[in-house]
C-alpha positions, -999 to +999 in steps of 0.1 A: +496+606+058+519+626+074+557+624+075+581+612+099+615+630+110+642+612+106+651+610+144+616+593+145+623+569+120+657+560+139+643+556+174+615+534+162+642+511+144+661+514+176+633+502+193+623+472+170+664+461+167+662+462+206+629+443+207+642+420+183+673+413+198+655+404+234+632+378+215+659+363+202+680+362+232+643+345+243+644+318+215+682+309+222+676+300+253+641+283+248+658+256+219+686+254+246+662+244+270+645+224+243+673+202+235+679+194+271+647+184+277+650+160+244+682+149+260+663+136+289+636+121+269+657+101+252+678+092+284+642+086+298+637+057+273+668+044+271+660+038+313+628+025+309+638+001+285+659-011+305+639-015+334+616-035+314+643-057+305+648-060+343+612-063+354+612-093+328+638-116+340+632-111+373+595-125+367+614-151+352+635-156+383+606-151+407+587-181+386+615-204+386+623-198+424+583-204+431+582-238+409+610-251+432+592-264+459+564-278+442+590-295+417+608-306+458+574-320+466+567-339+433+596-358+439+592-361+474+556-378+463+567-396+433+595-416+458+569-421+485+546-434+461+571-459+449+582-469+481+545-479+491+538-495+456+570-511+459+561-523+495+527-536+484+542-553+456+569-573+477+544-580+503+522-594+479+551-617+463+561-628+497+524-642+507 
């Protein structure tokens, strides 16, 4: 094995402190980037939670708006239905 000058041994350090000091610069910035994107994940649920919440009640809404005209027309049937019972039933008194 052969030995190394000293002026060797300092430029190679050199070059691995340089090296190092670029990946870290590298791994700063890719947690940085890293905690925004958790940021927005959690942001992202928080959202989507409450759109389901929303999606929900308006199915609720939408099904109680759709049940009111057949509740309109049940009524509208149940009093036509007693007028004509009501009808037959005085006619048949009066005879």
């Amino acid at each position: 094995m052969e030995t190394v000058s000293k002026e060797v041994f300092m430029g190679r350090c050199q070059l691995t402190d340089e090296r190092f000091n670029r990946d870290q610069k590298r791994f700063d910035r890719l947690e940085q980037g890293l905690e925004k994107i958790t940021a927005l994940s959690v942001q992202m649920a928080e959202i989507l939670k409450q759109h389901s919440a929303q999606l929900s009640e308006q199915k609720e809404r939408i099904g109680r708006l759709e049940g009111r005209p057949a509740a309109w027309i049940d009524r509208v049937l149940s009093a036509a239905t007693g007028a004509v019972v009501s009808a037959v039933v005085t006619m048949l008194v009066a005879i």
